[in-house]
N, C-alpha and C positions, 0 to 999 in steps of 0.2 A: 745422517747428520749433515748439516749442510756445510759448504767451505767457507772457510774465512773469504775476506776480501782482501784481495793482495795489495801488498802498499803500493803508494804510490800510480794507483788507478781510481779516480774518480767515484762517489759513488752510484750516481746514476748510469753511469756506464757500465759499473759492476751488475747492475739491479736489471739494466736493460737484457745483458748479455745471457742471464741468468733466465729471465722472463722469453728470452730468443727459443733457448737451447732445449725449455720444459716446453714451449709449443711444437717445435722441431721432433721432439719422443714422445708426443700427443699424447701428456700428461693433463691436457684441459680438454681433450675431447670427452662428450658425453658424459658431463658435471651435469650433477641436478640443477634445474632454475636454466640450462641453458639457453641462451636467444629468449632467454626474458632481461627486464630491464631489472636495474638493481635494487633501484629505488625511484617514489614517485618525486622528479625530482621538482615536479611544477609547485608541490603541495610543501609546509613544513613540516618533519619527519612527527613530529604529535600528530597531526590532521593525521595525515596516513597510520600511524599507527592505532589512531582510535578505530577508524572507520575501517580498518580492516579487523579490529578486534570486536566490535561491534556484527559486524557479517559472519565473522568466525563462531561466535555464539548464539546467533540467530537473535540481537536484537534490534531495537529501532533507536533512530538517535532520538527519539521523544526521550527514551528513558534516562536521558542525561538532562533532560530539561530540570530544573527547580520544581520540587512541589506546588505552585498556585499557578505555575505556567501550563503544566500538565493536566491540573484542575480546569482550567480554562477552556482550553482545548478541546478535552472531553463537553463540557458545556455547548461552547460552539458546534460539535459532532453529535449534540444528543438527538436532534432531528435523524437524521442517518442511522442511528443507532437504534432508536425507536421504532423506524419504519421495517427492520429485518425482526422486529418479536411479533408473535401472533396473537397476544391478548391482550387488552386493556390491566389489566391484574399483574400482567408483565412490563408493562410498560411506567406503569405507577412504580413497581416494586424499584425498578431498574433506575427512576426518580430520584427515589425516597435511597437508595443506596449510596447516588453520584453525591445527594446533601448531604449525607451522612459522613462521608468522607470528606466533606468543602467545610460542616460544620468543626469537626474536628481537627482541620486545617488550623480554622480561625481561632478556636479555642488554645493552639498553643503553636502559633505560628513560627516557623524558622524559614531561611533562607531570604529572600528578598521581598520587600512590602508591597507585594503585589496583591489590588481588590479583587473579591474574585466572588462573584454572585450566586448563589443556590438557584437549580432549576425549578420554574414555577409549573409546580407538578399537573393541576390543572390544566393551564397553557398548553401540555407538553403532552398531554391525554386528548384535548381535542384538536390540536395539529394532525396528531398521528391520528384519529376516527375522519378528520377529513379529508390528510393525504391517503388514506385508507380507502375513503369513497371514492376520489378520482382514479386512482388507480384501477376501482373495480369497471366504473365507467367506461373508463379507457381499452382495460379487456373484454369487454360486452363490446364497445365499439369495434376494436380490433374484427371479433368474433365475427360479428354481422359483418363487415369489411371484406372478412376473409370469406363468408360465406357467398356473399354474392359477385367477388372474381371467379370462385369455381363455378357458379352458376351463371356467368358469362363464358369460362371459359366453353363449358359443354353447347354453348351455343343456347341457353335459355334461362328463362329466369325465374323466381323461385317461385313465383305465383301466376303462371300462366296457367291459365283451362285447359283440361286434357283434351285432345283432339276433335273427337265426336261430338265434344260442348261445343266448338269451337264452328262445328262443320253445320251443323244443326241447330246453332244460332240461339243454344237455351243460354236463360243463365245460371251458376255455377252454384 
């Protein structure tokens, strides 16, 4: 139990004295959390407490956003979204699901009256067939790219006559 405070002594001075004598008996060494800070103090104690409860549970701060913000979002993200599925049939479905959900927004909206537009499924199928083509372009490219540095580096290139054609002056 701890001691009173004597009369007639101050009481910061009592509190100091007290705080002296439990470091002095290394009463505060090796406390958990120690040489960490106590709090974040640049942030106000909600900010910090969401965002460490947020990381604590594994999620994103989207999921505090408003429902038609979050629709949004997703909207904006359907390109990207799109371009990681491998079917056209996936891609429609994955469409027709994000509407599905924005429909059903609109049909009994809460939170803030935010507009919030359905993806045009169409649109959103021939984007993804032709950032699909470039991409494949792009790896063909690569491909031939990369074939003909190894074919420099060995010191020749990928369509030279073999030697004898070359000595004997036929053509190939």
């Amino acid at each position: 139990m701890t001691e009173r405070k004597p009369p007639g002594l101050g009481f910061e001075s009592w509190v100091d004295k007290q705080i002296r004598e439990a470091t002095e008996r290394g009463d505060f060494d090796n406390l958990p959390g120690a040489g960490k800070p106590i709090a974040d103090l640049d942030r106000p104690y909600d900010e910090v407490w969401v965002t460490n409860h947020l990381r604590r549970e594994g999620l994103s701060s989207e999921d505090l956003l408003p429902t038609p913000l979050r629709l949004r979002k997703e909207v904006e993200r359907f390109p990207e979204t799109a371009a990681k599925l491998r079917t056209e049939v996936a891609v429609r479905d994955a469409a027709e699901e994000l509407n599905t959900r924005i429909m059903a927004w609109l049909r009994a909206p809460f939170g803030p009256p935010i507009p919030v537009r359905p993806v045009k499924v169409e649109e959103a199928v021939e984007r993804w067939r032709s950032d699909r083509e470039a991409a494949r372009r792009a790896e063909r490219e690569a491909a031939r790219t990369a074939a003909n540095t190894q074919a420099d580096q060995r010191g020749s290139t990928p369509r030279q006559r073999p030697w004898w054609s070359r000595l004997l002056r036929r053509p190939s």
